[in-house]
N, C-alpha and C positions, 0 to 999 in steps of 0.2 A: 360921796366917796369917789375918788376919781379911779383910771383905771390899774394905775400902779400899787395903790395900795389893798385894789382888790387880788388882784396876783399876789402879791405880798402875804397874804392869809391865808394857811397852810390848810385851815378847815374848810373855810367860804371852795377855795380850790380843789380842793377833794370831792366836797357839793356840787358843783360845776360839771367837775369830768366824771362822776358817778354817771351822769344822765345820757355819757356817749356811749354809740354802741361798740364793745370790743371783739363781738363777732359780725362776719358775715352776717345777713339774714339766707340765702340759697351760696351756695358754690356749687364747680361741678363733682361729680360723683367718681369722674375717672384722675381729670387733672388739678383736682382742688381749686381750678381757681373763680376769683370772688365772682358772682355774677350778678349780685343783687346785694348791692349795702345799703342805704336807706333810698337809692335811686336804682334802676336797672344802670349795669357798667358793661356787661355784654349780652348778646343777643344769647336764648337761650330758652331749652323746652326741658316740660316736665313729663317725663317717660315713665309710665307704671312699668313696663317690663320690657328690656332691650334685648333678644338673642342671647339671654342669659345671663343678661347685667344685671346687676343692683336696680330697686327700683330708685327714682330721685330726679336730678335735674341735671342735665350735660350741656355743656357750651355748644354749639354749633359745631365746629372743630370736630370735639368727640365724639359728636352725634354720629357726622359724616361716616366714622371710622367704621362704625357696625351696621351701616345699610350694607347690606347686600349688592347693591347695584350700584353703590355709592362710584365705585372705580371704575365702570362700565355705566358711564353716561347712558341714558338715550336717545339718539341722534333724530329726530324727526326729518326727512328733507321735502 
């Protein structure tokens, strides 16, 4: 079978893309986005409990948002 007339097969095709995934496995929990499809695609932690957040996984970004001290570095000199 070559690969045109495997395309060509309405069923074999359908068999095919059954097997991909059509979700996410993890996104984040504030900005939905994807963080983990079959590979990691952004950095990113699993937070049982944020300052009152949802528990789940936040991208980096998000994460940043809800430290407390996030906005107020600490400057060591």
């Amino acid at each position: 079978m070559n690969e045109q007339s495997v395309w060509e097969c309405d069923d074999l095709r359908r068999e095919i893309f059954s097997y991909l995934r059509t979700e996410p496995q993890f996104s984040c929990v504030d900005c939905k986005k994807v963080l983990v499809w079959d590979k990691n695609v952004e950095p990113h932690l699993k937070i049982p409990y944020l300052y009152g957040r949802d528990n789940g996984y936040y991208c980096i970004k998000c994460w940043g948002k809800y430290i407390p001290m996030s906005r107020h570095p600490c400057i060591i000199s």
